[in-house]
N, C-alpha and C positions, 0 to 999 in steps of 0.2 A: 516638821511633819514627817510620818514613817513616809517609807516608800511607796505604799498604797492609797495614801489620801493623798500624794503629794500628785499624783495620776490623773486623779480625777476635780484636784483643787490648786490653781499654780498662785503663786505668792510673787509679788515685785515689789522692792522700794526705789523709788528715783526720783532724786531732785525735792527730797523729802514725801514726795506722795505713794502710798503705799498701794497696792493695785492689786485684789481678790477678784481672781476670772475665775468661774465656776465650769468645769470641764468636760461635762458628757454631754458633749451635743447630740451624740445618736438620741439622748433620752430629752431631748431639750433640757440640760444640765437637771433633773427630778432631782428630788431627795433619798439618795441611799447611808447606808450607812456610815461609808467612807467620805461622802462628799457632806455629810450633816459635821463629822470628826472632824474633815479639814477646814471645814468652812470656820467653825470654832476656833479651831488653834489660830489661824491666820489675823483672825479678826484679834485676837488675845493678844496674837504678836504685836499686832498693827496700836494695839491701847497700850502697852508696857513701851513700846521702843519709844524713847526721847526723841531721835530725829523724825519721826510720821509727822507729819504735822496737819495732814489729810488723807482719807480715805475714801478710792472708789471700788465699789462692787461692782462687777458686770457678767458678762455671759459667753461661753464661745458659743459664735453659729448661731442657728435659728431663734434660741430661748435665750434668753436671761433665767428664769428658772421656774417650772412648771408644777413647783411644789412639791409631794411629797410624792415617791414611785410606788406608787400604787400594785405595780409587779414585782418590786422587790420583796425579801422576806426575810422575818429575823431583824430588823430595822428596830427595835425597839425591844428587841430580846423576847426570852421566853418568861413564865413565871405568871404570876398574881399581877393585877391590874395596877398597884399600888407600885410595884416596882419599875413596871412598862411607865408608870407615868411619872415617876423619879428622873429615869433615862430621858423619856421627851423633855421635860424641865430643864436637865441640864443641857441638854442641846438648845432649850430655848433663847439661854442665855447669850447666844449670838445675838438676837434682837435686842436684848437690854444695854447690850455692849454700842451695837452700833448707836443704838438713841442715848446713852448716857455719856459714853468716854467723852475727854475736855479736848476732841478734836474734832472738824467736820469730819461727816461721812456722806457718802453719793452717789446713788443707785446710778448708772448708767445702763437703761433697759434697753435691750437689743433687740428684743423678741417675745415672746410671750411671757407674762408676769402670772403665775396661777397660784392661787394656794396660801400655800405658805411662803412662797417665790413671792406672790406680793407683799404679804405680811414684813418680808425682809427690806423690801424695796421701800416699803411706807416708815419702817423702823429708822429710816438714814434721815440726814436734817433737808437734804436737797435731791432733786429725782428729776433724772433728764430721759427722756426718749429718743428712738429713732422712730423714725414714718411708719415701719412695719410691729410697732409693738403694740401688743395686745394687753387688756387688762380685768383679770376676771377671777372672782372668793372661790368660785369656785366647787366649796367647803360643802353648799347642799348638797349640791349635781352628786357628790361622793360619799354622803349620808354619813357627814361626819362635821362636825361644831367647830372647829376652828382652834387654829394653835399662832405660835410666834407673834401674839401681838396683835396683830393685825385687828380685831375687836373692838380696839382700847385707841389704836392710832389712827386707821379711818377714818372716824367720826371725826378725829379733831380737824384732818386735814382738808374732807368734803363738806361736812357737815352732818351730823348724827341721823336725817332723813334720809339723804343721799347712801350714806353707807347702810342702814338697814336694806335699804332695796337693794344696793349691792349683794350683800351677803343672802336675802331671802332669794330673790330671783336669778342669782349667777348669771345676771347679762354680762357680757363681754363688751369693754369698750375699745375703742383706737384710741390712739397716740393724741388725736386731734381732742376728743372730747375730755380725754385725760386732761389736758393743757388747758382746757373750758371752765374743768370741777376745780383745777387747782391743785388736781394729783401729781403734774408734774410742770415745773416750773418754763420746757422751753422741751420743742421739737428738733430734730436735727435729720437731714439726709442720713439711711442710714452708713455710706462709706465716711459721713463725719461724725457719727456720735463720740466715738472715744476720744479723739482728737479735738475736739472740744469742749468734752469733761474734762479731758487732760487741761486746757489752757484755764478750767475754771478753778480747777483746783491745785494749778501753780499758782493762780493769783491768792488763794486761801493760804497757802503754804508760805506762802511772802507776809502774811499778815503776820502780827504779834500773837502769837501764841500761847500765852497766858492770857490775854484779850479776850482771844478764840474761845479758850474755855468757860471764861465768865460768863460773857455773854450767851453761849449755850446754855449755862447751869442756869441762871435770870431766865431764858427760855422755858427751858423746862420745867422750872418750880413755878410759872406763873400758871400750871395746868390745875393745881393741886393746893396753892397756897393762898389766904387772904390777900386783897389789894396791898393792904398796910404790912403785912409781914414782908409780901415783895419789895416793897419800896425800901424795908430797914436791909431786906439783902443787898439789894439796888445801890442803897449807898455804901454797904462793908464792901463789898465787893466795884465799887467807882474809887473810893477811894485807898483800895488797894493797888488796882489796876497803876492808878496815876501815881504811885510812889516808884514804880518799877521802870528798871533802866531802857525798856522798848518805849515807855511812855516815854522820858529824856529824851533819848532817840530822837522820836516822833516828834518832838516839839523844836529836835536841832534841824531834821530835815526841813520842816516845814519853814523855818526863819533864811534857808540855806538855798531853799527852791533845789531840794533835790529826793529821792526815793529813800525811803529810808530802808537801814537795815538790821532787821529785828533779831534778835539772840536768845530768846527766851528767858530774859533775865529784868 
């Protein structure tokens, strides 16, 4: 990353898990220009590197991310609407990356989720809370339709009722009710949320990672694809899986009564 989104966007890899903190907390980490750029790159880095083998996004401070800054300007450039909305596309592609690449991904919300900030948080495969995070589209209140996603993945994870009320009347929920709808899989004190995304996705990171992937892409394509097309993916992909030396592995631990240790191979 240049020196300027690297400011406002810090990148970590350790222990295979790769770790996007979003870095303006004066603005409750907002969307400007620089932190939409780095957020991008990081996420790109985190899909291309071999060793990732998980991914969390989070937030410094109050926010997790509050969507797009409304007081910034030049965010999307000048020009014809056609071009302004080339630039937001390509920066959409964050969202596609986190919900597509063959590795988890893992919102760990700290603080208010607004926006587009939720859109990104619903775009990951897993979403943990602390006690103080808030959750809200946001998108009317701002007299603006909605971007990253968030439209498309809502509905799948609430329920397509739920999410329209979401996005028509911009209520704001807690942490607690998030964890009701099934927005976010598990609450945490907030001095432990990271430290126990951490522990969740060292355990993801231990898993087989070719596995990883399959199984996500099965995930995904059951949004979109017939029953029976799934099921002919279902099996190219079972018995792919089980040709591969993690599977071996997994079948030597298992006789051995011990952990196994997967290679990606």
């Amino acid at each position: 990353m240049s020196p300027s989104t690297a400011d406002v966007v810090r990148y970590e890899v350790r222990d295979r898990v790769a770790t996007i903190t979003l870095n303006r907390p004066e603005k409750l980490n907002a969307m400007n220009g620089e932190l939409l750029a780095g957020t991008l790159q990081a996420i790109e880095d985190a899909a291309a590197d071999d060793d990732v083998r998980a991914l969390i996004l989070t937030g410094e401070g109050r926010g997790f991310c509050a969507g797009g800054d409304l007081s910034a300007t030049g965010t999307l450039g000048d020009g014809p609407a056609v071009r302004r909305t080339g630039v937001l596309r390509a920066y959409m592609r964050s969202s596609q990356l986190l919900r597509e690449m063959p590795k988890v991904t893992i919102a760990a919300v700290n603080g208010a989720a607004a926006g587009a900030g939720l859109s990104w948080a619903c775009a990951t495969d897993l979403r943990y809370a602390a006690e103080s995070a808030k959750f809200i589209t946001a998108f009317s209140n701002a007299g603006l339709a909605g971007d990253f996603g968030g439209t498309w993945t809502l509905p799948r994870i609430v329920g397509p009722a739920k999410a329209r009320e979401l996005y028509y009347l911009s209520a704001a929920i807690d942490a607690e009710e998030a964890k009701s709808l099934g927005l976010v899989s598990d609450v945490f004190a907030n001095d432990e949320l990271l430290s126990r995304v951490q522990e969740i996705a060292q355990r993801l990171a231990a898993a087989a990672p070719i596995t990883q992937g399959l199984i996500k892409q099965n995930l995904n394509d059951a949004d979109h694809v017939s029953f029976a097309e799934l099921l002919d993916r279902e099996a190219q992909r079972h018995v792919f899986s089980g040709g591969t030396e993690d599977a071996a592995e997994a079948g030597r631990a298992f006789i051995e009564k011990r952990q196994p240790s997967f290679q990606g191979r």
